[in-house]
Each structure stands twice: as structure tokens, then as C-alpha cells.
N, CA, C and O of each residue as an XYZ file, in Angstrom:
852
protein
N      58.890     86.015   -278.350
C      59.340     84.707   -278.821
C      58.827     84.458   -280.232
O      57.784     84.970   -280.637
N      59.452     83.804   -280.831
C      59.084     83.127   -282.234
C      57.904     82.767   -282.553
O      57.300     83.030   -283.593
N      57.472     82.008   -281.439
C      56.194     81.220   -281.270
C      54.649     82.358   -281.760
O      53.725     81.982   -282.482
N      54.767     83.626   -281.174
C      53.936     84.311   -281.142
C      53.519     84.713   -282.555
O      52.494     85.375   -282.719
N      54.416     84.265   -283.754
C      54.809     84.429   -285.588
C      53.854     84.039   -285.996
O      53.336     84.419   -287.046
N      53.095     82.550   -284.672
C      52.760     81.048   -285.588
C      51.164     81.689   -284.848
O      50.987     82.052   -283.685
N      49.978     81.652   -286.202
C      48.880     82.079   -286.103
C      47.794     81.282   -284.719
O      47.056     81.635   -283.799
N      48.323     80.033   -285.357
C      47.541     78.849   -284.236
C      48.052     79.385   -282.903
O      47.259     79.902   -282.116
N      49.086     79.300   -282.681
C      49.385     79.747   -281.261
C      48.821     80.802   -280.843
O      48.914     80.713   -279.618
N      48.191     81.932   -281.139
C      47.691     82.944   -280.820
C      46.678     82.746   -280.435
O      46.135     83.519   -279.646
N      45.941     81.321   -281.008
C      44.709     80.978   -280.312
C      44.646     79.839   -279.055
O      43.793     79.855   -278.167
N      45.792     78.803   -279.187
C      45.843     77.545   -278.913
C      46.999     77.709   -277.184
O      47.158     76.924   -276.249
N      47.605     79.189   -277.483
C      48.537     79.401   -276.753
C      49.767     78.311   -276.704
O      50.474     78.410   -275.701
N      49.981     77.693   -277.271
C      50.812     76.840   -277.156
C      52.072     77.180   -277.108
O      52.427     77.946   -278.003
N      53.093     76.762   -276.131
C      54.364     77.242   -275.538
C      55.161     79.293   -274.888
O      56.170     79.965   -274.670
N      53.175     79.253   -274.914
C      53.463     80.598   -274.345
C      54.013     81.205   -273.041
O      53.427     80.792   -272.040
N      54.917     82.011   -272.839
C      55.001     82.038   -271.148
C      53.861     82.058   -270.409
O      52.971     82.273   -271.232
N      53.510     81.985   -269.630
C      52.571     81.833   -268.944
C      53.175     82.925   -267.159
O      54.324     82.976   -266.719
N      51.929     83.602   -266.567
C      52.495     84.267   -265.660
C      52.280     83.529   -264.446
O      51.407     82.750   -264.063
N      53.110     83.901   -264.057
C      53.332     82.321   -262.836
C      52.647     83.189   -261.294
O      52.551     84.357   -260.915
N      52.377     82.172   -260.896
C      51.290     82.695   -259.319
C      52.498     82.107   -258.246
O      53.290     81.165   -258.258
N      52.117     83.377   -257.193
C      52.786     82.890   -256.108
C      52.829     81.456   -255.318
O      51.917     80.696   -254.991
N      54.697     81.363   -255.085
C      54.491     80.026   -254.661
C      54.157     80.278   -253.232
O      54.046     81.365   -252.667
N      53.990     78.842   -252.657
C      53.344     78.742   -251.725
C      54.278     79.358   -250.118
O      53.748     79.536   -249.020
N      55.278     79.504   -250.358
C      55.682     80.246   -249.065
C      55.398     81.685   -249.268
O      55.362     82.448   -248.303
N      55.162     82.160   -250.689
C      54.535     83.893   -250.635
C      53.270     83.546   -250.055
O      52.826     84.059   -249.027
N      52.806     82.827   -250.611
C      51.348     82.753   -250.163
C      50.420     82.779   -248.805
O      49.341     83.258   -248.457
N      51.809     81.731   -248.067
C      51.756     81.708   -246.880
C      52.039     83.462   -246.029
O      51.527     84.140   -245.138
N      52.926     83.524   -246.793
C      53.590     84.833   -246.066
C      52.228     86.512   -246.067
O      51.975     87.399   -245.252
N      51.688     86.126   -247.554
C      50.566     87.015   -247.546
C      49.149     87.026   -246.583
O      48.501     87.930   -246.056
N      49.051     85.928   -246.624
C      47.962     85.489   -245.864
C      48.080     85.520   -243.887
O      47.145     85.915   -243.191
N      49.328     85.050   -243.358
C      49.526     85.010   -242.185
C      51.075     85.446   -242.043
O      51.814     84.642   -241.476
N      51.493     86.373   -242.403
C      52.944     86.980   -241.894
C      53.897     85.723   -242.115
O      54.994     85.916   -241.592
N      53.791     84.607   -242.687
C      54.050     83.572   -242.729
C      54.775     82.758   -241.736
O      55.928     82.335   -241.813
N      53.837     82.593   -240.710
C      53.975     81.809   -239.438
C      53.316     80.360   -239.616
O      53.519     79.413   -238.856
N      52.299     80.344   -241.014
C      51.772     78.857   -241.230
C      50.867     79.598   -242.139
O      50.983     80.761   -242.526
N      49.563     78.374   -242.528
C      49.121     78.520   -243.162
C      47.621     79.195   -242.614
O      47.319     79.196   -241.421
N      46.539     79.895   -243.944
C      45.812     81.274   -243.243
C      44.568     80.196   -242.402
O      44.260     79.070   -242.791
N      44.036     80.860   -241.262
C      43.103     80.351   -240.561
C      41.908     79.976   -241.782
O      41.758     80.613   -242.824
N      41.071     78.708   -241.329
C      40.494     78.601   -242.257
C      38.483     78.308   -241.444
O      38.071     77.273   -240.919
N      37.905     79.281   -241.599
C      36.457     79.565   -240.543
C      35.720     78.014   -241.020
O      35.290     77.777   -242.149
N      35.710     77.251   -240.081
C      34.753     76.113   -239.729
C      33.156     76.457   -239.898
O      32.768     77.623   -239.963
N      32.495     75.621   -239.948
C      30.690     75.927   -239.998
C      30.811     75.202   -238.777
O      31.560     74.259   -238.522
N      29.824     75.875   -237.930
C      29.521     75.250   -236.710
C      28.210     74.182   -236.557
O      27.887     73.372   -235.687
N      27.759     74.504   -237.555
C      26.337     73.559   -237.649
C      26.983     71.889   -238.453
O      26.292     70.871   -238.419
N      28.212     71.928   -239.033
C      28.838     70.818   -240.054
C      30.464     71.185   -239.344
O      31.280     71.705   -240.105
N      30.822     70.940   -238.106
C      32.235     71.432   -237.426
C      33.562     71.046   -238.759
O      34.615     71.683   -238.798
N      33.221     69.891   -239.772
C      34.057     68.986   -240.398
C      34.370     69.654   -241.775
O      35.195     69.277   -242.607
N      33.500     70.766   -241.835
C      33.595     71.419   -243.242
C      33.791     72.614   -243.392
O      33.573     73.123   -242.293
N      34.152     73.585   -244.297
C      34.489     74.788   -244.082
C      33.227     75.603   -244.237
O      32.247     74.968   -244.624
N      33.093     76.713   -244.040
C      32.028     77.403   -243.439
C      31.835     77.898   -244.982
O      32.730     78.242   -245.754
N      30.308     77.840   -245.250
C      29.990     78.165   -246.933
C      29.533     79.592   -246.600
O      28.513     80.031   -246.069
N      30.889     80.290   -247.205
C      30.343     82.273   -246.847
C      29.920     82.732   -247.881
O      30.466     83.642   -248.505
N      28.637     82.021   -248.273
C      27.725     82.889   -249.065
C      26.208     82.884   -248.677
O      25.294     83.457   -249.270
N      26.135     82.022   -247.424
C      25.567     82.220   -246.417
C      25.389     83.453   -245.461
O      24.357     83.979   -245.042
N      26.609     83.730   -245.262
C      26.628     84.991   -244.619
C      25.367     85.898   -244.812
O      24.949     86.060   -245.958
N      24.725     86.509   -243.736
C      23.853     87.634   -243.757
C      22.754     87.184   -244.416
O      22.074     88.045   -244.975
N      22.256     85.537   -244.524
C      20.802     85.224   -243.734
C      20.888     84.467   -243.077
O      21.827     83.714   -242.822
N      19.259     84.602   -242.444
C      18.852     84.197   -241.548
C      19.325     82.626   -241.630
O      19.012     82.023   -242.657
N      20.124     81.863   -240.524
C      20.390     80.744   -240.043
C      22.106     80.504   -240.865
O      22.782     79.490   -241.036
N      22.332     81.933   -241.217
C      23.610     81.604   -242.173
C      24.626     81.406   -240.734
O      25.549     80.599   -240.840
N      24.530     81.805   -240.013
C      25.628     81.977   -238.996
C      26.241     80.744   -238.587
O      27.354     80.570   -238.090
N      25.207     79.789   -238.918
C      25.503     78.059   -238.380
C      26.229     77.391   -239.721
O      26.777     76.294   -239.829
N      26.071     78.260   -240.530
C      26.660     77.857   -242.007
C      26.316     76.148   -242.271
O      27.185     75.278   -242.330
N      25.193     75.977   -242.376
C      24.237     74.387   -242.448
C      24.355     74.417   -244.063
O      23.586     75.247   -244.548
N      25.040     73.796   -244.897
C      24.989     73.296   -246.146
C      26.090     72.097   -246.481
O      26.983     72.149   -247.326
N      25.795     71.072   -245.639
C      26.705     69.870   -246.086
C      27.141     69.686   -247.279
O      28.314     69.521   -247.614
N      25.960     69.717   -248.118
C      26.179     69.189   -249.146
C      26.976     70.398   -250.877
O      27.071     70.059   -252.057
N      27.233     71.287   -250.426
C      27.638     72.415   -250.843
C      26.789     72.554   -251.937
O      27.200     72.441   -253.092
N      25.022     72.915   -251.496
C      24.241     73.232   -252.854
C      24.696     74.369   -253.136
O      24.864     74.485   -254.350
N      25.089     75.650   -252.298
C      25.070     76.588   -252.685
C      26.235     77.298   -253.377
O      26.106     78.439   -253.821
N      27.154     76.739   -253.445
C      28.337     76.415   -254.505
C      28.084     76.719   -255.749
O      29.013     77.092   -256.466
N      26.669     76.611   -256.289
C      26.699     75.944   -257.393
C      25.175     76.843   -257.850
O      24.992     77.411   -258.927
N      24.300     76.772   -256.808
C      23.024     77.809   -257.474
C      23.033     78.778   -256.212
O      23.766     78.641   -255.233
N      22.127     79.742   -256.400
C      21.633     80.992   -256.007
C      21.262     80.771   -254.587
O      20.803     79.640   -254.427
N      21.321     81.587   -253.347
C      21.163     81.213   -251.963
C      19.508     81.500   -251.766
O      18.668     80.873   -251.121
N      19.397     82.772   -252.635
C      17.833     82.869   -252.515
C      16.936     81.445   -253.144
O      15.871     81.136   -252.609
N      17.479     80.666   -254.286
C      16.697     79.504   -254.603
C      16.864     78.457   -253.556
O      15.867     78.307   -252.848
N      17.564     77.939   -253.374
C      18.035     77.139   -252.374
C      16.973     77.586   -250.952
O      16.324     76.780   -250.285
N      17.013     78.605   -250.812
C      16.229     78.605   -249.091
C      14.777     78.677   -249.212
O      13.985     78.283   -248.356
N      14.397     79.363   -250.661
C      13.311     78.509   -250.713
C      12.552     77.525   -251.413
O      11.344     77.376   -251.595
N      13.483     76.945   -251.729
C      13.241     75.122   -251.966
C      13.310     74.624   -250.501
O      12.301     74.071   -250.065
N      14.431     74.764   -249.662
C      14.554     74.394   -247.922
C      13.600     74.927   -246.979
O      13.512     74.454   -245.845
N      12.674     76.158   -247.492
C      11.649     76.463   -246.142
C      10.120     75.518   -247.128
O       9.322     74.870   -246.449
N      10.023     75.560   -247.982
C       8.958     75.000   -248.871
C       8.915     73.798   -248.108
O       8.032     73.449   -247.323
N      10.329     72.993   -248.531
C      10.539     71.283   -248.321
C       9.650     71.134   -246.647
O       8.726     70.401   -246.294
N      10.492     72.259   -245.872
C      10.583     71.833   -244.189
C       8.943     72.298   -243.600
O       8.559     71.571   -242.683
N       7.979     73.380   -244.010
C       7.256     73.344   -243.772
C       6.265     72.034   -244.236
O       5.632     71.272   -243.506
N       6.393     72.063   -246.041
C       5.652     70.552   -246.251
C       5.896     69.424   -245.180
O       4.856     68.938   -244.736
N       7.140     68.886   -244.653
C       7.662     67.946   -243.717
C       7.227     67.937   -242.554
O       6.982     66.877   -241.979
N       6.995     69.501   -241.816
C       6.482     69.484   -240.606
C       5.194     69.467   -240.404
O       4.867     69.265   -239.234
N       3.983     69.680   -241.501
C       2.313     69.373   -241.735
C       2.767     67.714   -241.752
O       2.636     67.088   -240.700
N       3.279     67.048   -242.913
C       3.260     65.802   -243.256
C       3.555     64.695   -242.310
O       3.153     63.534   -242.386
N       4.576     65.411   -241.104
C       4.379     64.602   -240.237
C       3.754     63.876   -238.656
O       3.799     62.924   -237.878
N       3.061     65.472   -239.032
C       2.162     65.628   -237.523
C       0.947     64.826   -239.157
O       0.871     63.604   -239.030
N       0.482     65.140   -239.904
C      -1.006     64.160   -240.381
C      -0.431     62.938   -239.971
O      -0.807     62.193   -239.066
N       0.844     62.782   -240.999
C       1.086     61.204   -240.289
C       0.995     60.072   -239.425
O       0.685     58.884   -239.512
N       1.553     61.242   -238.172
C       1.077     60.266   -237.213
C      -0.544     60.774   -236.668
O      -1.203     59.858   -236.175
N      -0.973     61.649   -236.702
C      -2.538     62.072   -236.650
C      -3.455     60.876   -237.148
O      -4.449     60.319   -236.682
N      -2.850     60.753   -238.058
C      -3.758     59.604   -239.550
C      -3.399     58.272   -238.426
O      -4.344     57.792   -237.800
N      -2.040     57.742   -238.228
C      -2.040     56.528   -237.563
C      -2.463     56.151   -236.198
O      -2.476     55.045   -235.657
N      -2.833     57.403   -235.730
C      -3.280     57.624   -234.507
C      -4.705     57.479   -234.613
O      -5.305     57.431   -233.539
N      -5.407     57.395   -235.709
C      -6.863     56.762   -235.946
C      -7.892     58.494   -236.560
O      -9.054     58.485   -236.967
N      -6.940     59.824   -236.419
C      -7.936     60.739   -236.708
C      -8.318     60.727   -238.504
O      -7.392     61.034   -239.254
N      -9.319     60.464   -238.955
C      -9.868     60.575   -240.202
C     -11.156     61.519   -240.781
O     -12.168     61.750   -240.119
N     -10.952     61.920   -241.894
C     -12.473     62.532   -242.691
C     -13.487     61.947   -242.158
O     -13.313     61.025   -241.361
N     -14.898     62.441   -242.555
C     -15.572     61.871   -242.203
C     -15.868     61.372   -243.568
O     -15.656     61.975   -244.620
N     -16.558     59.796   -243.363
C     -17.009     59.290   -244.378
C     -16.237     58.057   -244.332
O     -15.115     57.851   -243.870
N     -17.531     56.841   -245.226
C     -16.613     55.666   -245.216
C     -15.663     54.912   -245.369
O     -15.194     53.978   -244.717
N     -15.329     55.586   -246.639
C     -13.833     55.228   -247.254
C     -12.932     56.024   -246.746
O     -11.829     55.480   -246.725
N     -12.940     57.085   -246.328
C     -11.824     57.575   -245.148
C     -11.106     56.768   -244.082
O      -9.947     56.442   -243.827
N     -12.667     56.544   -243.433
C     -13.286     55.358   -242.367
C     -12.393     54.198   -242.113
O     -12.030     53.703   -241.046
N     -12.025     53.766   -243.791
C     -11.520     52.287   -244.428
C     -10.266     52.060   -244.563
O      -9.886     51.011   -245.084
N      -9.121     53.306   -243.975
C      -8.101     53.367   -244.972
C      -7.646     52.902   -243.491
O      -8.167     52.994   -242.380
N      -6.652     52.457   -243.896
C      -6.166     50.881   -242.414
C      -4.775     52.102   -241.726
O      -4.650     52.365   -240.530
N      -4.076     52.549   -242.613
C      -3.061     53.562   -242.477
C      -2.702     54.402   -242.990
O      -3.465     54.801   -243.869
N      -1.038     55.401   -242.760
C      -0.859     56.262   -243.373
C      -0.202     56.005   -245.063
O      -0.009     56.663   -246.086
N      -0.070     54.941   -244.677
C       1.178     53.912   -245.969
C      -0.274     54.160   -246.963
O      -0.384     55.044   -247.812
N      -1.255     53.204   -246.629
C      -2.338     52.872   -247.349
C      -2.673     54.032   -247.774
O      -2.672     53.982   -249.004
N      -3.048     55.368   -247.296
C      -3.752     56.366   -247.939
C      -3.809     56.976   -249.043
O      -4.847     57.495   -249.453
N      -2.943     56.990   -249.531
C      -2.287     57.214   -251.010
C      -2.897     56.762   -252.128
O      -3.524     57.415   -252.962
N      -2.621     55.325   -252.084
C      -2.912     54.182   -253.100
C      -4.976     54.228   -252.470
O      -5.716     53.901   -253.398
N      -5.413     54.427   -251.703
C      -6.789     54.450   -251.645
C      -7.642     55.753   -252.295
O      -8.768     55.905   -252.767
N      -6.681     56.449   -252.096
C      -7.297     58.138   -251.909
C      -7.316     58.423   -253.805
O      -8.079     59.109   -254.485
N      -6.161     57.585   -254.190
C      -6.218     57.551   -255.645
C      -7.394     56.400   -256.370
O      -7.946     56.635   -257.446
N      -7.647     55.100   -255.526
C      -8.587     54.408   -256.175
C      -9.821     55.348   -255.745
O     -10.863     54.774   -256.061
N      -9.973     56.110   -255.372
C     -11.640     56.426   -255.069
C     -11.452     57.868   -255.762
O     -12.581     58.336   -255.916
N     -10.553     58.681   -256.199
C      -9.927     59.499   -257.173
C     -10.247     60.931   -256.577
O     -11.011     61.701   -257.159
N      -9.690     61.207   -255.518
C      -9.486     62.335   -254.772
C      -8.250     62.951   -255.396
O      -8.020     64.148   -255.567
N      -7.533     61.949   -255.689
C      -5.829     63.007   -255.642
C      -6.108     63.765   -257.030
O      -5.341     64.681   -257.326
N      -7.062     63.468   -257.817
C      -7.076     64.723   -259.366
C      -7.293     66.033   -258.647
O      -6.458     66.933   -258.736
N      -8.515     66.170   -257.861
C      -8.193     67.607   -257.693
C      -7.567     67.964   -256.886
O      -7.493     69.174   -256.671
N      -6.959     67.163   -256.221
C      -5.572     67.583   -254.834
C      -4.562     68.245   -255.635
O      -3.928     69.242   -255.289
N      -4.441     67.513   -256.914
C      -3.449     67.498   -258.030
C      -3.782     69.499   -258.135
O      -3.216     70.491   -257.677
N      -4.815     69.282   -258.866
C      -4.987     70.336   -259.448
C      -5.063     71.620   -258.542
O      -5.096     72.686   -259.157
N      -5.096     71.672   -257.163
C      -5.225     72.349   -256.214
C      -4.005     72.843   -256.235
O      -3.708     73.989   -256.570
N      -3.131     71.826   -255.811
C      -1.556     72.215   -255.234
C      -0.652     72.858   -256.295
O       0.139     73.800   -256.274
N      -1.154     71.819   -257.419
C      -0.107     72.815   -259.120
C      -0.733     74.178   -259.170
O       0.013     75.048   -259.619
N      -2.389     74.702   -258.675
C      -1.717     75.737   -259.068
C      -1.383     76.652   -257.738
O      -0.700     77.672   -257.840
N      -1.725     76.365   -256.942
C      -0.287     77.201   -255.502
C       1.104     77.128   -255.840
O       1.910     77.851   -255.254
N       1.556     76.109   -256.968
C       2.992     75.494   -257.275
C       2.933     76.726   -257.726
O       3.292     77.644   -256.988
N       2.377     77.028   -259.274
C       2.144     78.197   -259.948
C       2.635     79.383   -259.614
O       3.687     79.993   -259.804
N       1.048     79.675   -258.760
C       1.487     80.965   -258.344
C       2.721     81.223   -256.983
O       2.981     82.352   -256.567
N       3.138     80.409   -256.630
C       4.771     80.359   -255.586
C       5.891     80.849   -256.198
O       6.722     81.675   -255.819
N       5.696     79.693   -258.023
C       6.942     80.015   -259.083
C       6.721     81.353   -259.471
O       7.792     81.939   -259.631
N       5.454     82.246   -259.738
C       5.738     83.497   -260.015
C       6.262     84.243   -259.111
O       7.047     85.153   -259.381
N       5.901     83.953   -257.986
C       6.213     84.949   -256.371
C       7.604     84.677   -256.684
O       8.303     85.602   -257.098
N       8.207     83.221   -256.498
C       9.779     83.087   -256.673
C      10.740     84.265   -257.441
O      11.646     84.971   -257.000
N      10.047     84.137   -258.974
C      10.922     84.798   -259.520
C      10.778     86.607   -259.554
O      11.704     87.348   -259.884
N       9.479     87.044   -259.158
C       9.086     88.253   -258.748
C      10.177     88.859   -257.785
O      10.673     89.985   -257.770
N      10.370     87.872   -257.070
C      11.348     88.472   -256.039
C      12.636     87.952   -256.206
O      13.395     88.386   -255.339
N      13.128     87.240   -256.940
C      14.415     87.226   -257.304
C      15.129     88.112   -258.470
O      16.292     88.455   -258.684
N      14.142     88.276   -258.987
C      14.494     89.370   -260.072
C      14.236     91.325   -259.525
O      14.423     92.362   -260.162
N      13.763     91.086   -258.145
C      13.882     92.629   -257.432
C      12.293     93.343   -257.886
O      11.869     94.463   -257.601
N      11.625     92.241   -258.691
C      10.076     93.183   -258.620
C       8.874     93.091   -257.698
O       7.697     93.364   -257.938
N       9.408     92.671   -256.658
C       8.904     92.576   -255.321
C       9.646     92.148   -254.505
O      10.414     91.187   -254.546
N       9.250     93.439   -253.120
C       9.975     93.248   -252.265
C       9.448     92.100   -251.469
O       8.294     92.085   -251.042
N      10.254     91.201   -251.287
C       9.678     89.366   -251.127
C      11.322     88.730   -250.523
O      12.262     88.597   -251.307
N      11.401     88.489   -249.472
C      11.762     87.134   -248.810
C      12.123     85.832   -249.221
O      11.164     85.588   -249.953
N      13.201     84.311   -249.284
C      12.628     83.842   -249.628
C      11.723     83.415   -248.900
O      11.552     84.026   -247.844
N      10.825     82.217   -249.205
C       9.910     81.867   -248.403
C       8.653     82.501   -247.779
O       7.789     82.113   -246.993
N       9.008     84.092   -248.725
C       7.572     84.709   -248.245
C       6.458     84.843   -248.862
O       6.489     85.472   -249.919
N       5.515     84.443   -248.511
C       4.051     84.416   -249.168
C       3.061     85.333   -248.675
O       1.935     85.098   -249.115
N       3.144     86.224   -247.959
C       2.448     87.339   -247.606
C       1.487     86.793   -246.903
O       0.413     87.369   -246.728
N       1.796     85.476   -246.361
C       0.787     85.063   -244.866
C       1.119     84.919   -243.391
O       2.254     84.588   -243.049
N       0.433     85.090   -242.764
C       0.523     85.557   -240.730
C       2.093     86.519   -240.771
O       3.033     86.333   -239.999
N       2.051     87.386   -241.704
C       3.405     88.013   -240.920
C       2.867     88.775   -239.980
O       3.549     88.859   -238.959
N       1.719     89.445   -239.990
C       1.678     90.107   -238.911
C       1.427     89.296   -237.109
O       0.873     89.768   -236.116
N       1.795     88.571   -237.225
C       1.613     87.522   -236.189
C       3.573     87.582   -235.932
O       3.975     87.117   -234.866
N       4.280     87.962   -236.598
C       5.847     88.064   -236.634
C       6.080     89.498   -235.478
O       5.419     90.535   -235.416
N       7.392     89.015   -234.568
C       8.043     89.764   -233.555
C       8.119     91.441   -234.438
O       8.704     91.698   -235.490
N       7.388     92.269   -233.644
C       8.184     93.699   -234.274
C       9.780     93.872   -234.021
O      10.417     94.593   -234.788
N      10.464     93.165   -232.873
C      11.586     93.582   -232.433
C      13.126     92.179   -233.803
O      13.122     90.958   -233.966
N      13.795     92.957   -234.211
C      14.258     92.396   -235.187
C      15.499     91.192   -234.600
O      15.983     90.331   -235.335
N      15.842     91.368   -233.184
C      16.558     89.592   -233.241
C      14.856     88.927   -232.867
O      14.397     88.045   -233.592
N      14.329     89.284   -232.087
C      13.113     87.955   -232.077
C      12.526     87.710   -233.589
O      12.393     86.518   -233.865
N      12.283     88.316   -234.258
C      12.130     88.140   -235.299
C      12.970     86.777   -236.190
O      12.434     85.772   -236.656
N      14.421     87.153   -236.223
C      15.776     86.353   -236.486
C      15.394     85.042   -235.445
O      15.629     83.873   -235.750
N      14.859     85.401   -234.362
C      15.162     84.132   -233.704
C      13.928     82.759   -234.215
O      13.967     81.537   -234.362
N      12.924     83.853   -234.347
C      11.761     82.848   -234.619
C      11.909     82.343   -236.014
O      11.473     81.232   -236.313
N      12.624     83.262   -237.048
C      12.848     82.538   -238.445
C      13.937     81.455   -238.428
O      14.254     80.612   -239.267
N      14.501     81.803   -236.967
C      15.626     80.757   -237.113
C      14.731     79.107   -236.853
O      14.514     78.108   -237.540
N      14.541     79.385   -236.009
C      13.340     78.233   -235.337
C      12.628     77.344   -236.476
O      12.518     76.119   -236.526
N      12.300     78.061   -237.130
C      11.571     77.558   -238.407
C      12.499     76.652   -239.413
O      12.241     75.534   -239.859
N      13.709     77.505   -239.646
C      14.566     76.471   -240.826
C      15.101     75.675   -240.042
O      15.641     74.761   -240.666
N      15.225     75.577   -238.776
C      16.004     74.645   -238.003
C      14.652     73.534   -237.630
O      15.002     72.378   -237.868
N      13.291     73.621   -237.136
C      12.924     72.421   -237.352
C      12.253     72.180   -239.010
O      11.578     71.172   -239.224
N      12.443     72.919   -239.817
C      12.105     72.309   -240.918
C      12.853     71.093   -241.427
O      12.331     70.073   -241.878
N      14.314     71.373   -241.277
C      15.119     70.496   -241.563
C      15.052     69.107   -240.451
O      15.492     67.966   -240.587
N      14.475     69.613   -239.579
C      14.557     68.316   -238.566
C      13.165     67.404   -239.154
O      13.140     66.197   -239.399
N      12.246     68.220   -239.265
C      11.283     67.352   -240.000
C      11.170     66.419   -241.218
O      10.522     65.382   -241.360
N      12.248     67.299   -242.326
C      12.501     66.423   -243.668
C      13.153     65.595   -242.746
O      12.230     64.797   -242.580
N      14.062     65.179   -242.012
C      14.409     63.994   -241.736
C      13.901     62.997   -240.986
O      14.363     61.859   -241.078
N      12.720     63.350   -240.010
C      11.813     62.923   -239.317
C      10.828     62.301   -240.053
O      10.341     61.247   -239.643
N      10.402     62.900   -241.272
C       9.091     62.648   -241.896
C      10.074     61.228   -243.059
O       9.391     60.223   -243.252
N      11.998     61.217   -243.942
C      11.943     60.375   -243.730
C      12.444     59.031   -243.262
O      12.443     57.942   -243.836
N      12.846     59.372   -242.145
C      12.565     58.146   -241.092
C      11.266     57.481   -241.223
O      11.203     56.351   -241.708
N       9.900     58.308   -240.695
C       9.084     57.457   -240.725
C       8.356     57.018   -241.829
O       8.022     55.842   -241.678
N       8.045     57.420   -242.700
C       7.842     56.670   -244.078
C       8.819     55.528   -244.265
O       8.268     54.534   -244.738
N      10.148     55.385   -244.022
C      10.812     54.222   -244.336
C      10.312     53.610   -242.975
O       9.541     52.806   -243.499
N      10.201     53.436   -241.976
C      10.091     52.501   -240.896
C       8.981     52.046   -240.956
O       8.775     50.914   -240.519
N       7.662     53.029   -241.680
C       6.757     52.183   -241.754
C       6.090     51.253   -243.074
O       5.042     50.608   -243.108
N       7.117     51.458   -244.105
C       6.939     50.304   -244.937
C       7.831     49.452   -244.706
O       7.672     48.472   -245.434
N       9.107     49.321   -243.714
C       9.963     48.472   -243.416
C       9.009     47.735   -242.744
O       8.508     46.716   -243.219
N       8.686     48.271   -241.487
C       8.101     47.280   -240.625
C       6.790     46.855   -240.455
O       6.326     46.180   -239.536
N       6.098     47.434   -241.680
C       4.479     47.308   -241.632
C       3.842     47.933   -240.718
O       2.618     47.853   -240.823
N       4.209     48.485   -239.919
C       3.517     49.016   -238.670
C       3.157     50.436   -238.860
O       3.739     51.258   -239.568
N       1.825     50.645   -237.917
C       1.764     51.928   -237.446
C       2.517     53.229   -237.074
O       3.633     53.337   -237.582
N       2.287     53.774   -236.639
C       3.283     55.209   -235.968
C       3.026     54.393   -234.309
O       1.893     53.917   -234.249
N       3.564     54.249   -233.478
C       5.491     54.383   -233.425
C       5.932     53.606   -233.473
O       6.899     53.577   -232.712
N       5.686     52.163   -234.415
C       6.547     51.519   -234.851
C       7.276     50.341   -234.128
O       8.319     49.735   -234.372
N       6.058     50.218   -232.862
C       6.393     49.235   -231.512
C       5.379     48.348   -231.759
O       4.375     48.293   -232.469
N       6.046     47.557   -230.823
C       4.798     46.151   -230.383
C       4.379     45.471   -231.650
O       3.581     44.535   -231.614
């Protein structure tokens, strides 16, 4: 065509043919002999959404659990362990929780003093514990972010979520193995939502753990 003369167009494409994609009854026809349209695999853990297959082939992928389609968008190895990090923090945080409201404390007076779990925070900082809590946990943050990328980049053979602690306490036989890692991301996630429930119920309602009487 003429068009192809004009310099801009070579960049801008403007009024170029363009190659046209099958319409939708080829499409149909490629996909299912064209009897309808192609089956489309459900997630069984989210029945309402389509199954995110980049999940496939880990551990807990089979339930295809990603509502929110993070993994669309970043890396499956980052994602699971940001999700076993989150769910273990959640499942300590909420057994202290209610531990703490259940009356178990440090020893010492101002431990002694702290009325709840709400309160502990804002106390633990006036009497200035949380600097080196601070400084404790940033650097486990630290050294986690090197482990992270050690093993995402293939210079260690690393898991996500693995930190080279109690594996040997792990099934030699490889579904118990699968089953017990399953166990883990499945109540981790039950805990981020457990742990928050109760943080909101108990600054809603002022109350203790469980949030009665």
C-alpha cells in the first residue's frame, strides 16, 4: 500500500493491515471440536474463580487459593514466602494473644502491670523494650532477605519459606511430607485471619480474649 511510502507510518503504523485473529467460532472450533466453548478449570479452594495455573506443582497449589490474583502479577516463589512468613508470625501472635489475656506474663512488675494484649504495645514502648525487639527482628528481617534472594536466584538450594530449621523433625516419606506442608499454609492463612478478627474485636469491644461477658 501507499501508506508504507509515508516514514511516520512505519513507526506509528497507521492504516496498516493488521493480521486478523481467529474469530470466535474458529476459536471455539479449536479449542472444543466446536460443540461450545473450551472447559474452563475452577480453583477449588475459591469454586467462583478460575484456577491460577501458576500454582501448579507447589505445595497447596492443587486448591489453587489466590483470590486475590497476587500471583498474576509477581513471582510464586515471593508470594509464598511473604504467605508462610505472614501465617507463621499469625499463628505465634495469636496463641501470645490470648496467652497474654489469659493473665500469662514476664516476670517483673511492669509486665505484672500491663492490663492487656491491646495495652502491651503502647507500655512495652513507654518502658522502651521495643528498641531492641526492633533491632533483634530487623536483623532476622536481614538475614531472611538474603536467604530470599539466595534462593531465588538458584544459589541455594532453598524452599520458599525455608530457613534451615527442625527439618529434620519433617516426614522422610514425600506425600506426608506434602501433607504436613500443606497443614502449615492452610492454618497459616487461617491464623492471619484469626489473629485479625481478634485485634479488631478487642479494640472494638474493649474486652479481653474471648470477648464475652
Amino acid at each position: 500500500m501507499w501508506v508504507n511510502d509515508i516514514p511516520i507510518c512505519h513507526i506509528a503504523g497507521c492504516a496498516l493491515p493488521r493480521e486478523r485473529k481467529a474469530g470466535l467460532t474458529a476459536m471455539r472450533a479449536q479449542a472444543g471440536g466446536g460443540s461450545g466453548p473450551p472447559e474452563v478449570e475452577m480453583s477449588k479452594a475459591v469454586p467462583f474463580l478460575v484456577y491460577p495455573k501458576v500454582l501448579r506443582g507447589w505445595v497447596g497449589g492443587e486448591k489453587g487459593f489466590d483470590p486475590l490474583g497476587v500471583t498474576d502479577a509477581l513471582p510464586v516463589y515471593l508470594v509464598r514466602e511473604a504467605e508462610l512468613k505472614h501465617g507463621r508470625i499469625c499463628m505465634l501472635a495469636t496463641v501470645g494473644w490470648i496467652a497474654t489475656d489469659l493473665g500469662m506474663r514476664f516476670p517483673g512488675e511492669k509486665f505484672a502491670a500491663i492490663a492487656n494484649s491491646v495495652n502491651a504495645h503502647d507500655q512495652c514502648v513507654k518502658a522502651g523494650y521495643m528498641t531492641q525487639m526492633l533491632g533483634a527482628i530487623g536483623t532476622l528481617e536481614l538475614f531472611s532477605l538474603w536467604l530470599i534472594f539466595e534462593g531465588w536466584e538458584g544459589k541455594a538450594q532453598r524452599d520458599a519459606g525455608d530457613y534451615f530449621l527442625g527439618k529434620k523433625w519433617m516426614p522422610k516419606e514425600p506425600e506426608k511430607e506434602k501433607d504436613l506442608r500443606m497443614k502449615e499454609i492452610e492454618n497459616g492463612r487461617l491464623a492471619m485471619f484469626a489473629f485479625s478478627g481478634i485485634v479488631t474485636q478487642a479494640v472494638v469491644t474493649g474486652k479481653s480474649w474471648p470477648f464475652i461477658g
